[in-house]
N, CA, C and O of each residue as an XYZ file, in Angstrom:
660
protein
N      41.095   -152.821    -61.159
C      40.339   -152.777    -59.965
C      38.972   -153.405    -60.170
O      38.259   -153.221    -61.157
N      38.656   -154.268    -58.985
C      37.446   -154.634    -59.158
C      36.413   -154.366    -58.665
O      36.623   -154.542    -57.465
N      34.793   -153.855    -58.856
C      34.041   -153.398    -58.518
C      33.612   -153.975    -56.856
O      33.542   -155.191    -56.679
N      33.403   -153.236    -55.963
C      32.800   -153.500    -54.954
C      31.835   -154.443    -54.604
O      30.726   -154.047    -54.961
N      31.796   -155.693    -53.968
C      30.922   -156.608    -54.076
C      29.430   -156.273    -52.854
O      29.901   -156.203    -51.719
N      28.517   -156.152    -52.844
C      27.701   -156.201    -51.894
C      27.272   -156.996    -51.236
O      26.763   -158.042    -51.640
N      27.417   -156.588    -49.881
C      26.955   -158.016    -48.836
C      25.428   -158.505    -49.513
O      24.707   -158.054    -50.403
N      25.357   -159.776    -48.502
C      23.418   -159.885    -48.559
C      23.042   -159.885    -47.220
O      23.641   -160.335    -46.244
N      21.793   -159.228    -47.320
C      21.056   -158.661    -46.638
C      20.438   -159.601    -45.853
O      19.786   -160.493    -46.396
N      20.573   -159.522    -44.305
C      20.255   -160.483    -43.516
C      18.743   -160.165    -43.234
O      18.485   -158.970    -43.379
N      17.501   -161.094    -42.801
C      16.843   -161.261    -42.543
C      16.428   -160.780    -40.908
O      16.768   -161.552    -40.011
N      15.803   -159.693    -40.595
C      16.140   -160.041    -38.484
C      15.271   -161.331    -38.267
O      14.334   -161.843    -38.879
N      16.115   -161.695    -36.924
C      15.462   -162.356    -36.080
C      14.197   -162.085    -35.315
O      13.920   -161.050    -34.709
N      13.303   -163.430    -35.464
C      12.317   -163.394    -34.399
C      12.071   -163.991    -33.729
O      11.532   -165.095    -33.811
N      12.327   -163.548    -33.074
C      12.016   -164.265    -31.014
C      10.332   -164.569    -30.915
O       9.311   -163.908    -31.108
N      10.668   -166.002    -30.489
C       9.004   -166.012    -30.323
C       8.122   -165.694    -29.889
O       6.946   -165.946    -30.150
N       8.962   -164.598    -28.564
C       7.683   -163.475    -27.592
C       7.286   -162.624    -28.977
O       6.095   -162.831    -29.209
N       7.673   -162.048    -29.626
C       7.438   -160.859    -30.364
C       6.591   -161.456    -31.408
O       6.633   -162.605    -31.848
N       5.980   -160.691    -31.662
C       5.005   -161.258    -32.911
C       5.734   -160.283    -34.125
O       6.063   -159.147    -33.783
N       5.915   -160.593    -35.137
C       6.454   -160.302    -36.291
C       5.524   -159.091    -36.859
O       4.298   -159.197    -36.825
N       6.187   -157.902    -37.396
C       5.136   -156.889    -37.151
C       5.245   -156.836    -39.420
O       6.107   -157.170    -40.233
N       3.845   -156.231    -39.521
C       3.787   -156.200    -41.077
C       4.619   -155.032    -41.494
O       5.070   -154.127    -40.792
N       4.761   -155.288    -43.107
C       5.867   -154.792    -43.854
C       4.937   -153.513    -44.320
O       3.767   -153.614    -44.688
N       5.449   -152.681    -44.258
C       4.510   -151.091    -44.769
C       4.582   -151.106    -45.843
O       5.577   -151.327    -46.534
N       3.321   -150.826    -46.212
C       3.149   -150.492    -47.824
C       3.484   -149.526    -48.601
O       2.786   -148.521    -48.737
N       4.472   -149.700    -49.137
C       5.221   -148.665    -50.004
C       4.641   -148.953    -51.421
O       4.058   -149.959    -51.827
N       4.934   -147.890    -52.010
C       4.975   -147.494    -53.287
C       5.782   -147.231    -53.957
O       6.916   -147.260    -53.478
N       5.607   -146.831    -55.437
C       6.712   -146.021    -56.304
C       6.072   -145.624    -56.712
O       5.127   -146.004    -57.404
N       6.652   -144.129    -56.167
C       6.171   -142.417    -56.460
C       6.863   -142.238    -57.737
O       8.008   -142.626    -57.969
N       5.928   -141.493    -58.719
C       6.252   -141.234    -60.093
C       6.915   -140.026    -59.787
O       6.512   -139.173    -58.996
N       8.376   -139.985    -60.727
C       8.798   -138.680    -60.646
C       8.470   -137.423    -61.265
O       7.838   -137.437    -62.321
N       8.863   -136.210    -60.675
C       7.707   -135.488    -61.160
C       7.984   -134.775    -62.545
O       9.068   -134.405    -62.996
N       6.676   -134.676    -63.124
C       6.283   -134.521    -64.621
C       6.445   -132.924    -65.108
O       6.270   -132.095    -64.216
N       6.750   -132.443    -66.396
C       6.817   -131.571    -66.857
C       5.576   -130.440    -66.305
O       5.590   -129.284    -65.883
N       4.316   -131.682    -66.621
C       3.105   -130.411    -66.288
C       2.849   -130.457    -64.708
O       1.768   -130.044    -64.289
N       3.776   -130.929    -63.853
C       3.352   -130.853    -62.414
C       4.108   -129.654    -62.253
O       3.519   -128.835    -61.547
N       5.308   -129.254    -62.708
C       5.973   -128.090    -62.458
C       5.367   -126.541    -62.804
O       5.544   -125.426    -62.313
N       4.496   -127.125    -63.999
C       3.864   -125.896    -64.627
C       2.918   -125.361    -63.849
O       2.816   -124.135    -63.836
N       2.189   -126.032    -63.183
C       1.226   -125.929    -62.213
C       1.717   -125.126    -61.088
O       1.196   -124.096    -60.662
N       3.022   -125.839    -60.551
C       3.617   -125.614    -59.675
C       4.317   -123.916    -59.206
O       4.536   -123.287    -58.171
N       4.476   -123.713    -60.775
C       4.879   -122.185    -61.232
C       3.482   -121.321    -61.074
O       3.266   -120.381    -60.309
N       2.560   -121.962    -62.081
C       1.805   -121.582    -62.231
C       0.959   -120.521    -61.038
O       0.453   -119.405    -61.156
N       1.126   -121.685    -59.611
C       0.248   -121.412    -58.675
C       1.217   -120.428    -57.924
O       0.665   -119.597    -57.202
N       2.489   -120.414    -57.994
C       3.519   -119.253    -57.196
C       3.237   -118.227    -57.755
O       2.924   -117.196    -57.162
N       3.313   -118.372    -59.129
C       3.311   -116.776    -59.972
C       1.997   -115.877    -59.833
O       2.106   -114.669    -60.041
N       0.603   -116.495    -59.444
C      -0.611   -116.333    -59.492
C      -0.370   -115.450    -57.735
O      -0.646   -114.296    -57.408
N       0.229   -116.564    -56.944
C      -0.164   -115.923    -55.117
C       0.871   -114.635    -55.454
O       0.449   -113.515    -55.168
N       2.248   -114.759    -56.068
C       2.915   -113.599    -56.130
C       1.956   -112.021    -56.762
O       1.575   -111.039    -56.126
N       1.821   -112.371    -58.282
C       0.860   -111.527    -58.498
C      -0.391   -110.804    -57.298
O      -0.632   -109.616    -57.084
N      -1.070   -112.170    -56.618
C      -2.212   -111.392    -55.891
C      -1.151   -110.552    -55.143
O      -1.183   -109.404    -55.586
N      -0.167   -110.710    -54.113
C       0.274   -110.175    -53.348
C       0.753   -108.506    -53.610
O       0.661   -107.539    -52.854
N       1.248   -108.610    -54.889
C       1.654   -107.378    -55.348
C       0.477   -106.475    -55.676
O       0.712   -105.275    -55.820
N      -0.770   -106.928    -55.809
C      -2.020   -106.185    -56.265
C      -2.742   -106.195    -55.295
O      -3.938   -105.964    -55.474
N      -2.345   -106.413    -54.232
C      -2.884   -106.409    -52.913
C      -1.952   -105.196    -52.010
O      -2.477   -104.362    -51.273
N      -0.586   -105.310    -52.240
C       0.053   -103.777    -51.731
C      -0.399   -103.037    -52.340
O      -1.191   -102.388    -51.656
N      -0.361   -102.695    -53.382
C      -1.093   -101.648    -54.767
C      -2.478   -101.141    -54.377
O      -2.887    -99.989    -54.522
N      -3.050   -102.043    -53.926
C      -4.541   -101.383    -53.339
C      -4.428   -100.951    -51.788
O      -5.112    -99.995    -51.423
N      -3.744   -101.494    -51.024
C      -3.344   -100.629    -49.744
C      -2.629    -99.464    -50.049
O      -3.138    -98.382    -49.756
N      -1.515    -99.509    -50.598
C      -0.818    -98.403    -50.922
C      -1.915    -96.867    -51.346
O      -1.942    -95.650    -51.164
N      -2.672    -97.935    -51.987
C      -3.673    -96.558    -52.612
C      -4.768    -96.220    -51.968
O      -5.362    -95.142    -51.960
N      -4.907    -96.816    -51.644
C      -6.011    -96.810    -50.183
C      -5.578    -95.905    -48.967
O      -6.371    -95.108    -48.466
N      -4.642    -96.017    -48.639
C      -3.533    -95.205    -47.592
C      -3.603    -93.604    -48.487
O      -4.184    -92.637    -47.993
N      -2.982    -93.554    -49.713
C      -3.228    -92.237    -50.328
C      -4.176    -91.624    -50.211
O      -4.288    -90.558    -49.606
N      -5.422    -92.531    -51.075
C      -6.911    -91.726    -50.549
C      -7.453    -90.753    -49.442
O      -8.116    -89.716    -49.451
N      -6.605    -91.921    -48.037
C      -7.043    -90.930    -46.727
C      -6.403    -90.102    -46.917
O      -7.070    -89.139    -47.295
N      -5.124    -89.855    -46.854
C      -4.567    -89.288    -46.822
C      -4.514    -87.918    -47.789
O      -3.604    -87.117    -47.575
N      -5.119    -87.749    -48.449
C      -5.391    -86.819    -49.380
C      -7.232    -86.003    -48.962
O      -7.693    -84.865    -49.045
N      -7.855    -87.556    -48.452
C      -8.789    -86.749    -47.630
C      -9.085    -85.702    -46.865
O      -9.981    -84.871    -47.012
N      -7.861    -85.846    -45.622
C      -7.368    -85.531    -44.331
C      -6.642    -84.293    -45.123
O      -7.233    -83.389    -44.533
N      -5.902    -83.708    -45.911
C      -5.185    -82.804    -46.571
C      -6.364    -81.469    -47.031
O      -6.329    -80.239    -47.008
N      -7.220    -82.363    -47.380
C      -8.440    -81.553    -48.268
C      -9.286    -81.143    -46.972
O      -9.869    -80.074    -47.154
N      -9.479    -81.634    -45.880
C     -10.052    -81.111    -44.883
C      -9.467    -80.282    -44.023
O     -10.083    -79.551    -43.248
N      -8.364    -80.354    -44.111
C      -7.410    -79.378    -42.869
C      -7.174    -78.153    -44.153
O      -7.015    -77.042    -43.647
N      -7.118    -78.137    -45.817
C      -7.119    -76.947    -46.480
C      -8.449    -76.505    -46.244
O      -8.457    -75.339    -45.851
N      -9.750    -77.095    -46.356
C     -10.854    -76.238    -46.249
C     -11.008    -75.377    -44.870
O     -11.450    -74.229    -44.906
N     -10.664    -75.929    -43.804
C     -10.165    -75.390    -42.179
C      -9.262    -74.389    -42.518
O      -9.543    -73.421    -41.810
N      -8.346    -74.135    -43.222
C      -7.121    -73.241    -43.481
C      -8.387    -71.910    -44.520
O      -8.419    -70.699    -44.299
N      -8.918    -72.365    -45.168
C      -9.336    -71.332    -45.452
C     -10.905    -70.791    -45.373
O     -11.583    -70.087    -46.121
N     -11.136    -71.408    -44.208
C     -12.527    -70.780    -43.244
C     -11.839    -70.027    -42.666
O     -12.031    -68.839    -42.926
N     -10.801    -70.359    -41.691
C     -10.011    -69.093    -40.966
C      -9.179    -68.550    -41.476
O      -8.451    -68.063    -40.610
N      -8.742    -68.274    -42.718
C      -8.317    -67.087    -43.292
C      -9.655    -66.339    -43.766
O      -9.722    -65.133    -44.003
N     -10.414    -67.001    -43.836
C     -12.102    -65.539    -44.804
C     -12.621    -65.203    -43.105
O     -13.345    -64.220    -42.950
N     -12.220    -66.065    -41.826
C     -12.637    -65.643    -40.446
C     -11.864    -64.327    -40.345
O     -12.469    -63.293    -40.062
N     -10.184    -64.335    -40.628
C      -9.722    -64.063    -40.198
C      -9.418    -62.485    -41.450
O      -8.764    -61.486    -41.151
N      -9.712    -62.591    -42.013
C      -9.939    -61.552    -43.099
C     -11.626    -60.625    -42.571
O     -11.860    -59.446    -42.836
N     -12.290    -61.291    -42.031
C     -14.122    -60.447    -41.994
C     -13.388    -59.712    -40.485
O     -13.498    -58.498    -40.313
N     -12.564    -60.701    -39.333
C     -12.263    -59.982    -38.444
C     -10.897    -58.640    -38.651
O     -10.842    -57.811    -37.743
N     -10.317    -58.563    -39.320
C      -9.593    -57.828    -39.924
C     -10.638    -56.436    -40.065
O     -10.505    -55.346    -39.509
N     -11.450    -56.783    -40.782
C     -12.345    -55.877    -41.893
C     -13.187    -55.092    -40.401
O     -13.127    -53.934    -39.985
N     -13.718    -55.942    -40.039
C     -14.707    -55.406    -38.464
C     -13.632    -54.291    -37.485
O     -13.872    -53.166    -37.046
N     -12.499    -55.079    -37.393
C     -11.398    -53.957    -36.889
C     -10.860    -52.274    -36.853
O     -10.663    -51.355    -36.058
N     -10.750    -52.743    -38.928
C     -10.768    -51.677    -39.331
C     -11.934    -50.471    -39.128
O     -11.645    -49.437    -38.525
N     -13.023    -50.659    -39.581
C     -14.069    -50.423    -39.125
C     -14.605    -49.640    -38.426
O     -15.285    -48.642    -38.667
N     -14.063    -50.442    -36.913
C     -14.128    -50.095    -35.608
C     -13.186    -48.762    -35.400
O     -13.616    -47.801    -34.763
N     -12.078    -48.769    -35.889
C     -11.096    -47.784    -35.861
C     -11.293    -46.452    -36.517
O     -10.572    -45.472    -36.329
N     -12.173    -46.502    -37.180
C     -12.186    -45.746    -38.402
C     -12.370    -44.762    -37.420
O     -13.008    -45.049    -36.407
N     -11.752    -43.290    -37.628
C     -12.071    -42.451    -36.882
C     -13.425    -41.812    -36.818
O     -14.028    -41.486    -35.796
N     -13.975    -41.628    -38.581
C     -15.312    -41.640    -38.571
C     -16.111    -41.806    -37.783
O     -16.849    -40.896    -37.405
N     -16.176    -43.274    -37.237
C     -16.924    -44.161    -36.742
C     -17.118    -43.667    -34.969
O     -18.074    -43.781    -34.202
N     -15.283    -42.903    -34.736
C     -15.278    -42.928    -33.396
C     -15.948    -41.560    -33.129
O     -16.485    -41.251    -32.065
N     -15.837    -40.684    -34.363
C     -16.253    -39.734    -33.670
C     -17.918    -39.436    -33.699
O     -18.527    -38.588    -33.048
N     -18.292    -40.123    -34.379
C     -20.095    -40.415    -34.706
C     -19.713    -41.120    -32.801
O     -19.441    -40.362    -31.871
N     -19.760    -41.935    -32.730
C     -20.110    -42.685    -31.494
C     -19.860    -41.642    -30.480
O     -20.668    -41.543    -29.556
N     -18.582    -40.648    -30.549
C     -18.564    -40.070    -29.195
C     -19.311    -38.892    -29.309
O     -19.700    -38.294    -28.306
N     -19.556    -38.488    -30.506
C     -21.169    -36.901    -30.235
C     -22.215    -37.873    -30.130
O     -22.719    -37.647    -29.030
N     -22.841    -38.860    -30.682
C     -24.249    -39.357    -30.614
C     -24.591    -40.144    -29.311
O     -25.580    -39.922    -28.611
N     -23.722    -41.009    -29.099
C     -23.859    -42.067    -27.546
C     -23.190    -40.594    -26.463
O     -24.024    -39.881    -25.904
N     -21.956    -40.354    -26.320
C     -21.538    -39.713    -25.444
C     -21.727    -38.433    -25.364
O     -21.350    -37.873    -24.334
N     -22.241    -37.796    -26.232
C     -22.812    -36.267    -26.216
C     -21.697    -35.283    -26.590
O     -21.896    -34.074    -26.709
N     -20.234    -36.017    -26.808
C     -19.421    -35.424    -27.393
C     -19.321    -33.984    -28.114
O     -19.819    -34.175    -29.224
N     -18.991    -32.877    -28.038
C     -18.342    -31.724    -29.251
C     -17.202    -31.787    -29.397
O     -16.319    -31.972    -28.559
N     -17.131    -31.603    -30.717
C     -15.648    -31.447    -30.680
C     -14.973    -29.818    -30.801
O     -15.629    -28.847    -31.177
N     -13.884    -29.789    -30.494
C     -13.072    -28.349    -29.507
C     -13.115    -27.392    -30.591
O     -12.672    -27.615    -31.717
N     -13.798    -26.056    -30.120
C     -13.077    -25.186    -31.234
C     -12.198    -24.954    -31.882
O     -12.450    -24.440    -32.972
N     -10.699    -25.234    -31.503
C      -9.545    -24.970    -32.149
C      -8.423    -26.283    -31.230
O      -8.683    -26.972    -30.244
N      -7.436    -26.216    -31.896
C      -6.854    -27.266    -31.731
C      -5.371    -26.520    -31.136
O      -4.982    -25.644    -31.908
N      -4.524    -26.704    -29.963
C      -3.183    -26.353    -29.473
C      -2.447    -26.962    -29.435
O      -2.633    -27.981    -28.770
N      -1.190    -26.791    -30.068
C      -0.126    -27.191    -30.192
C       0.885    -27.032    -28.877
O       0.794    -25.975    -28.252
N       1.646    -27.825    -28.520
C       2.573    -26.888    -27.363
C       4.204    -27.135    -28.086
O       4.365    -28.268    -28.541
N       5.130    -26.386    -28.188
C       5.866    -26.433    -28.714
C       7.434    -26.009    -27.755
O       7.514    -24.904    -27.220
N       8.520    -26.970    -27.653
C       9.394    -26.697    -26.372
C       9.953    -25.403    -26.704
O      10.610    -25.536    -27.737
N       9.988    -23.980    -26.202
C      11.265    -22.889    -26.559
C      11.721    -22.539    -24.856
O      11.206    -22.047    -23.852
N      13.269    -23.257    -25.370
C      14.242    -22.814    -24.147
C      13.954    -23.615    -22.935
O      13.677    -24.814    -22.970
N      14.024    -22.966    -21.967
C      13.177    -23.995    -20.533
C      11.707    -24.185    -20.316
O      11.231    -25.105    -19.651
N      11.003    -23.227    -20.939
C       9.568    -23.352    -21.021
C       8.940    -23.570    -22.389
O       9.459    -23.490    -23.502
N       7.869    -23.825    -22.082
C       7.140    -24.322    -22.864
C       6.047    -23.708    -23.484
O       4.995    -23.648    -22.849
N       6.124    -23.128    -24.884
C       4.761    -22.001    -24.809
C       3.383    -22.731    -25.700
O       3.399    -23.720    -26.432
N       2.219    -21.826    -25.320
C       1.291    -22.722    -26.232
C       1.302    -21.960    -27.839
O       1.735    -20.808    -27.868
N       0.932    -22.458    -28.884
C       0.797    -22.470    -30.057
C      -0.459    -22.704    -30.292
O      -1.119    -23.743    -30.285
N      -0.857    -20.990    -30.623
C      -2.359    -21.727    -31.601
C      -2.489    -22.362    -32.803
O      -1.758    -21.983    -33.718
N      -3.449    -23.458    -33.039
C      -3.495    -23.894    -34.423
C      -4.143    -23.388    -35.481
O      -4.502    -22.242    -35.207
N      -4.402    -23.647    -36.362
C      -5.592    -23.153    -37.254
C      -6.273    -22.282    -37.347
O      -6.297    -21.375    -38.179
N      -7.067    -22.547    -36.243
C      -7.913    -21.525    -35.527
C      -7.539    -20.247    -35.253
O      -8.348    -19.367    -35.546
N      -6.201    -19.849    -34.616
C      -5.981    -18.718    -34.539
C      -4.341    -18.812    -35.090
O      -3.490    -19.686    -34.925
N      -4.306    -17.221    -35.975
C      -2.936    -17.360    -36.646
C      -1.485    -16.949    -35.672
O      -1.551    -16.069    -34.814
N      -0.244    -17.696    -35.943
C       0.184    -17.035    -34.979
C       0.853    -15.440    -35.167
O       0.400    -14.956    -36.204
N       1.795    -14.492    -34.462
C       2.691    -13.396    -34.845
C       3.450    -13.906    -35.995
O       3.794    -15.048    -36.300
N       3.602    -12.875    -36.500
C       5.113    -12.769    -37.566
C       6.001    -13.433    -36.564
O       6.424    -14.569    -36.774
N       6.274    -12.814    -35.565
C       7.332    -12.935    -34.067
C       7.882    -14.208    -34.317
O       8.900    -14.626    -34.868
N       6.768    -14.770    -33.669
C       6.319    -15.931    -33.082
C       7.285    -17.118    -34.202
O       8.250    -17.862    -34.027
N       6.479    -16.805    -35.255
C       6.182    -17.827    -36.514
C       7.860    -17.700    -37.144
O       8.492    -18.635    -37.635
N       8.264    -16.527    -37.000
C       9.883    -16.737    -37.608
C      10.834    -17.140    -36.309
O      12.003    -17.473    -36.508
N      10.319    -17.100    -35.064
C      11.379    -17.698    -34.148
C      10.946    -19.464    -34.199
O      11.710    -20.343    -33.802
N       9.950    -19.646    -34.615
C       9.605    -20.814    -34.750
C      10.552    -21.644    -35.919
O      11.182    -22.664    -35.638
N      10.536    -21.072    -37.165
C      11.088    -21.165    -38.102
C      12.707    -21.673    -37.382
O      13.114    -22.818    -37.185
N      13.260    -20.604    -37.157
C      14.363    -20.753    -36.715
C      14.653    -21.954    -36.256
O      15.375    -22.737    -36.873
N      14.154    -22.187    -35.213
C      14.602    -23.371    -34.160
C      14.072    -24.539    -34.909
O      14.487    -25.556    -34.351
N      13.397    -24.801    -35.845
C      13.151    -26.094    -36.767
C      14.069    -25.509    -37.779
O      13.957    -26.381    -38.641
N      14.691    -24.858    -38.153
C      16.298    -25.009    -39.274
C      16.874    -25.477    -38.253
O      16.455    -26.579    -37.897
N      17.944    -24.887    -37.469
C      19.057    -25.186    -36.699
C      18.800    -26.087    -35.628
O      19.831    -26.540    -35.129
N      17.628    -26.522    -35.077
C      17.717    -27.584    -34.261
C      18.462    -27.115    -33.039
O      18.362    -27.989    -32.178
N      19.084    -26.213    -32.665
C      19.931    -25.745    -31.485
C      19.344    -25.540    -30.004
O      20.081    -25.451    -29.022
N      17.839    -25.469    -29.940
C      17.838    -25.526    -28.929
C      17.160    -26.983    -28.415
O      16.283    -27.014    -27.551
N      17.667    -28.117    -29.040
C      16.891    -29.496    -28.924
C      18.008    -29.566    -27.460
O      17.635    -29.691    -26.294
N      19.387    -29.448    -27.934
C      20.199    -29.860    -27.191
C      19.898    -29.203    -25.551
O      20.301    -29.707    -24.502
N      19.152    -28.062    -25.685
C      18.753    -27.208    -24.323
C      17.730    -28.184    -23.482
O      17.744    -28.301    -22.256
N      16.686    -28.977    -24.540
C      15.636    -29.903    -23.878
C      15.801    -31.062    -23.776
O      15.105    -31.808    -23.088
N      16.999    -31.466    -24.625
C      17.099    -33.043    -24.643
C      17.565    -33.736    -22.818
O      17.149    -34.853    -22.510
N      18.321    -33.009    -21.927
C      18.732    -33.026    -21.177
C      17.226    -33.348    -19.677
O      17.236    -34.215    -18.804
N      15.976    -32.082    -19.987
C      15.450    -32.457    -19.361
C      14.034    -33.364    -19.478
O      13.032    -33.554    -18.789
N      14.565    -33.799    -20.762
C      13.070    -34.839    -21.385
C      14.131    -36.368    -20.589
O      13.604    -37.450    -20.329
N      15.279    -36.132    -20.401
C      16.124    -37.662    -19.973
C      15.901    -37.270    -18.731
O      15.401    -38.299    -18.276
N      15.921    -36.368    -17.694
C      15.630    -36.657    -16.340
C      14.143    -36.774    -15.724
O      13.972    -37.109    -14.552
N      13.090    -36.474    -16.591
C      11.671    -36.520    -16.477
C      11.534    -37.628    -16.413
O      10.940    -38.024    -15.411
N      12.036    -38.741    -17.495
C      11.841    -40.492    -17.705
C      12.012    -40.805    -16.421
O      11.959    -41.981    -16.060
């Protein structure tokens, strides 16, 4: 087989309206060199690097606040727990019976009662019980007894403590 012959290359025509236009100046571009590539690396590997040390400082930057914002909502968490602990404490305080009964002899002129009454349910009525203050009968005190062992006559009152409601 014989190698392919190549035409020759025709010349264009020029018409004498047209003015013949110039040939562009070309060159020959050197192909490229060992150290153009190095460069070439060089300058990718450098923008890659910044880029990655540029998330790295956002990334950490983002943490910072964020650890800010954590540390301020704990110091808030524990103003109102020591709020919420002094109001606790003031409460108590307030409750203390101590407290209530100083306020109701000194502001309100308060005494408090000679003796204290108990009322205690027997049967359909209801009798009073002295406390402390006065002792009760033998009588009294062993029928009392009784009905707190056996519980028997709850069932006599339970009936009208449900129609009172």
């Amino acid at each position: 087989m014989a190698a392919p012959v190549r035409a020759p290359q025709r010349r264009p025509v020029v018409r004498p309206s047209e003015k013949p236009q110039a040939a562009p100046k070309l060159r020959v571009v050197p192909a490229p060199t060992p150290r153009t590539r190095v460069v070439a690396f060089t300058v990718v590997g450098v923008g890659a690097l910044f880029a990655v040390l540029f998330g790295l400082v956002l990334c950490h930057t983002l943490l910072v606040q964020n650890q800010q914002r954590l540390d301020r909502i704990d110091t808030q968490v524990r103003e109102q727990q020591a709020l919420y602990q002094r109001s606790r404490l003031a409460v108590a305080q307030l409750e203390a019976p101590a407290r209530i009964v100083a306020a109701a002899t000194q502001r309100l002129h308060m005494v408090p009662p000679p003796g204290t009454s108990y009322l205690v349910p027997s049967g359909t009525t209801a009798a009073a019980v002295d406390g402390p203050s006065a002792p009760a009968s033998s009588a009294d005190q062993a029928k009392q007894d009784q009905t707190n062992q056996t519980g028997s006559e709850w069932s006599t009152v339970k009936p009208q403590l449900g129609a009172a409601g």
